[in-house]
Structures are given as C-alpha cells and as structure tokens.
N, C-alpha and C positions, 0 to 999 in steps of 0.2 A: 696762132693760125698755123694751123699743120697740111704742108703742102707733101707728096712726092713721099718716097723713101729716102731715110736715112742713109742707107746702101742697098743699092737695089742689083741682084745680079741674075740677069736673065737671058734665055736662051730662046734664040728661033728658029735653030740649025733644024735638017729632015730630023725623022725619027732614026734612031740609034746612034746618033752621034753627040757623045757626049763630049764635053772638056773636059777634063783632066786639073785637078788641082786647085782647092781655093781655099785660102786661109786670112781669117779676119781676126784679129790678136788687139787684147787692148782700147779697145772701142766705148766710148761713150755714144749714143745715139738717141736724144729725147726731142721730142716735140714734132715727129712725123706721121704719117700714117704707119707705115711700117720700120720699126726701127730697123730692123737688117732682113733683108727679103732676097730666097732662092729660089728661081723655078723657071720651069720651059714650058712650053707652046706642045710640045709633040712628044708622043709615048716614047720615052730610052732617048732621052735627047736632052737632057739635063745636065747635072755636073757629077764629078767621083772624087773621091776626097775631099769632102770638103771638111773644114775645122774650123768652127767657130766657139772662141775661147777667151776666157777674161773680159768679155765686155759686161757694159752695163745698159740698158737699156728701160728705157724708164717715160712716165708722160708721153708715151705714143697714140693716136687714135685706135688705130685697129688692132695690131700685134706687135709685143716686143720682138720676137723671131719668128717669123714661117716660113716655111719650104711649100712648095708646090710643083704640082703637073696637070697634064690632060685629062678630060672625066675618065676617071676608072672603068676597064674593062675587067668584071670577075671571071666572063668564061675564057680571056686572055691576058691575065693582070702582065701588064707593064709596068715599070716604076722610073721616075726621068732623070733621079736622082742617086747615087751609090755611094754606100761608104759616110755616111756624115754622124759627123762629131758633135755635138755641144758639150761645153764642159765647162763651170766655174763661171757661170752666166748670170748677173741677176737682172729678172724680168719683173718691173713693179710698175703699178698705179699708170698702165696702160688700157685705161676706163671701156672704150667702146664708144660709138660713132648712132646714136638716137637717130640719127636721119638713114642709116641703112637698114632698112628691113629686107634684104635680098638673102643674107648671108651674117653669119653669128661673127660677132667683131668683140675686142675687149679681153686679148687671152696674149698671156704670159710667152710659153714656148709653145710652137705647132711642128710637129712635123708630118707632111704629105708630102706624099709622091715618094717614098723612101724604101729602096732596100738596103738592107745590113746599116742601122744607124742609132746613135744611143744619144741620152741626155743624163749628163754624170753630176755631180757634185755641186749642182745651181738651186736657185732660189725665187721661186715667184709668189710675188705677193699684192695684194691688194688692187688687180687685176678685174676687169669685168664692171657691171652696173649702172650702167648708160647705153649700152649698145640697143639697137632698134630690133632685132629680128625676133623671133618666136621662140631662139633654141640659142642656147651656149651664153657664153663661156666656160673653158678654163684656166689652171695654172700653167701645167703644163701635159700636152696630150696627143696622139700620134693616129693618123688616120689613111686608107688609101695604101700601107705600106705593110711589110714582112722585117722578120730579124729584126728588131726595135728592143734596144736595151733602154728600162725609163729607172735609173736605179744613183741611191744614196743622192737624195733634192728633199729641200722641205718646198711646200707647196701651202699658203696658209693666208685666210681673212681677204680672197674670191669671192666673185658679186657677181648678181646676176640683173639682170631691167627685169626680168619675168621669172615667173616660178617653175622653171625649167634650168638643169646645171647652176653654175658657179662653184663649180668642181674644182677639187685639188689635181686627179688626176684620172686621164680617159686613155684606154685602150677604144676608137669610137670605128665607126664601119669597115666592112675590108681590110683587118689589121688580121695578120698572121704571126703564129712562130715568135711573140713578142713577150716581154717579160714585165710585170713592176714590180718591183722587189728593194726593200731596205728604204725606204721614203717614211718620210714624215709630213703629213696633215693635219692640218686646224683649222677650225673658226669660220671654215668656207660654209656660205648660205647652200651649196649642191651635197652632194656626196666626196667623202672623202679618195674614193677607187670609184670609178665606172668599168663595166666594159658593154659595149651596147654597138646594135644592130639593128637596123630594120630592114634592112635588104635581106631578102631571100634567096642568098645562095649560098656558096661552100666557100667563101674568100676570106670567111671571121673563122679563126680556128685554131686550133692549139696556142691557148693563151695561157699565159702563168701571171698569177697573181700572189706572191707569198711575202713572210717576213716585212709586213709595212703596219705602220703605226697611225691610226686614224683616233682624231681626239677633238671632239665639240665639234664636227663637224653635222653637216644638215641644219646649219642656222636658219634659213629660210623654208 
C-alpha cells in the first residue's frame, strides 16, 4: 500500500524565493508514491543546491526521484529549482499507477523545473509498465528545464502500458543548452535517446546528444 512520499520537499514561498541548500545522502526509499520528491508552487521559488546522492529508490508507484515547478512559461521560462545534483542513484521497478490517466507515471529519474542540473553515475532499471496515461515512461529524463548534464548512467529493460516511450533516456519539452552524452541503454520497449517536442516554440534548443551506447533497445 503506497501512501505520500518517501521524502517529500516542497516549497510554497512567492515567486523568487528560493531556499538555499538540500542534501539527501544514503537513502533507502521504497513502497511510496514518490520515493524522494522536489518542487514548488511558484516560478523561482524552489530550492538551489540541491544534492541527492547514494540513495536507492526502488518499488515506488509513480517515480523513484522528481523535481518539479509551475506550468512552463516558453515566452518567460522560469525554473523553481537551481543547481541540482543526482549522482550514484539507483532508480528500479518503480512500475507506474494504471489508475492515473492524467499524467505519465512509472519513470526512474525526472527532472523539471531545473536550471543548471546533471544526473551522474546512476542506474535505472526496470521502471515503467503499469502506469495509466497515454505517454511515458522513462529511465531517466529531463523536461521544463536548461543546462542539464544527463551523462555516464546505464538506463535498461523500461516498460511501457502503451505503445508509446519506455525509454532509456529523454531530453522531452522545453529542455535547453542540455547534454546526453557517455550513457548506456538496453532492452527498453521505447527508444534508447529521445529528444521530442510538441510545443511550438523556441524553448527546445541546442541540444547535444553524443558518445552513448544504445543496444536492443525498441523492444516494444
């Protein structure tokens, strides 16, 4: 029975005032909705430094880690959150929630609402294939955000409920200035790299995509 978050750390301060400082080290987190969850209420009102490192997170409903903010503005992007770390994370067999059709559930690492933020040295796996909605999952994938390093993670054997993602790894709307680079995929039913769009404006943009390794992936 999965009730609440694991670690839930969230902000309702006005817009621009963020906190300062958040570091979660060491962390086991299974059998929540969201195993460790960042995000605020209002544009630039999030957290800055945040570091989350060495956990494990595992058997969650919706996501092993996500950040978030306020719906995206392209013709004045804000971001709620600055500065954030993942690193030496393993995100697994965090399936997805068949009763929500609102929103794509069942994914490894997210991060929104982010500027200047990387996902180092971790591992998702086995992620996805129960959730309700029409679109997603993935392993691990960054959306809403700029400056996003997504580099040296394997990502491998993502699932999806529908013939739609179950992806190793997404650069997905609104992502800028971002990089995936040095990663290794397998075995997932989606695409091993995405980067995708459907919004029509100037907010998805210089994106790099180099040096990663995709293998058996587009199982589905």
């Amino acid at each position: 029975h999965k009730v609440a978050e694991g670690i839930n750390i969230y902000s309702d301060r006005p817009a621009g005032h963020r906190e300062n400082r958040i570091v979660i080290k060491n962390v086991d987190s299974t059998g929540f909705v969201d195993g460790i969850s960042v995000g605020a209420a209002h544009p630039g009102a999030g957290f800055s430094n945040v570091e989350i490192s060495h956990c494990d997170v595992r058997d969650n409903l919706d996501n092993g880690i996500l950040t978030y903010g306020p719906r995206f503005n392209a013709k004045s992007p804000t971001y709620a959150n600055l500065a954030v770390r993942i690193s030496d994370v393993v995100a697994a067999d965090n399936v997805g929630n068949p009763l929500n059709k609102s929103r794509n559930t069942g994914n490894g690492i997210v991060l929104g609402s982010v500027e200047d933020g990387s996902v180092t040295g971790s591992t998702a796996y086995g992620n996805g294939g129960k959730g309700g909605a029409v679109a997603g999952p993935a392993g691990i994938w960054t959306y809403d955000s700029t400056h996003i390093e997504i580099a040296h993670n394997i990502s491998y054997d993502n699932r999806t409920a529908n013939r739609i993602d179950g992806d190793g790894f997404v650069l997905d709307q609104n992502v800028s200035n971002s990089v995936l680079e040095d990663n290794i995929s397998y075995g997932n039913e989606g695409a091993g790299y995405l980067v995708y769009s459907k919004q029509h404006n100037t907010a998805q943009r210089n994106n790099i995509v180099r040096d990663n390794v995709s293998s058996n992936d587009v199982r589905g």
